[in-house]
N, C-alpha and C positions, 0 to 999 in steps of 0.2 A: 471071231468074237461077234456079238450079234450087237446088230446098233440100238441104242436105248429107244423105247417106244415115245411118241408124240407127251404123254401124258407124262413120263418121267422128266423129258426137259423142258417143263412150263414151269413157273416161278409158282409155289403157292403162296398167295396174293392174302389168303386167310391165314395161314401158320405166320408171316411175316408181320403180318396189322397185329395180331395178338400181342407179340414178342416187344413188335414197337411201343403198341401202348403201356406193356409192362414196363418197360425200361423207361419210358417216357414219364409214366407216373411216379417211379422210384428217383428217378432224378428230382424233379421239380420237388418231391415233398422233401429229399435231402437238402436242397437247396436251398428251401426256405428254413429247414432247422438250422444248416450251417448258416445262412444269415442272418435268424436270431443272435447265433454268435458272436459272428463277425461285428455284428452292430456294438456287443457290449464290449469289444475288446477289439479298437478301433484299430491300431498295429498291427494285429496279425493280419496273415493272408486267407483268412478263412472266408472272407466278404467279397472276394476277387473268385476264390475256387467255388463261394453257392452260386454268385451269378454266373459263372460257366456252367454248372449244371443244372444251374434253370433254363439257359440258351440251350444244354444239350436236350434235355426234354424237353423243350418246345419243338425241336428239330425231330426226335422222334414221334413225337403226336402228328407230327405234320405229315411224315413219312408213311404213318398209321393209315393217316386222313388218304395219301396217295393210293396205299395198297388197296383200301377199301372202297375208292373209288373204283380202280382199276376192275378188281372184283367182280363189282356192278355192273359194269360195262359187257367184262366176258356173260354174265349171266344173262344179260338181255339179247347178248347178239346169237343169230342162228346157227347155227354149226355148220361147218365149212364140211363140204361134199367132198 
């Protein structure tokens, strides 16, 4: 069985930032719709589950923010002989 090449087991650092910011963004704007809710309908648990998914998008923007640093980094540094 041949062993996977250098290139196939590096993280891509771009497919992952995209995905998080996607997710990241669908979160927070659900979040704030579901807390519109939650706000007029003070009982339910709708105002509990938007701020867990404003925390959850905040957490994958972050993650975005990582990969794309990371990204940065590989691109400036010189390539390993």
């Amino acid at each position: 069985m041949p062993s996977p090449s250098e290139d196939e087991t590096k993280p891509n650092y771009q497919l992952n930032a995209g995905i998080a910011r996607a997710v990241g963004i669908l979160c927070i704007a659900a979040g704030f719709i579901g807390g519109m809710y939650g706000l007029d309908h003070p009982t339910s648990p709708w105002l509990r589950t938007s701020l867990g998914l404003i925390v959850t998008g905040l957490l994958a923007q972050g993650y975005a923010l990582y990969c794309s640093l990371r990204r940065a980094g590989e691109i400036q540094e010189p390539p390993q002989p």
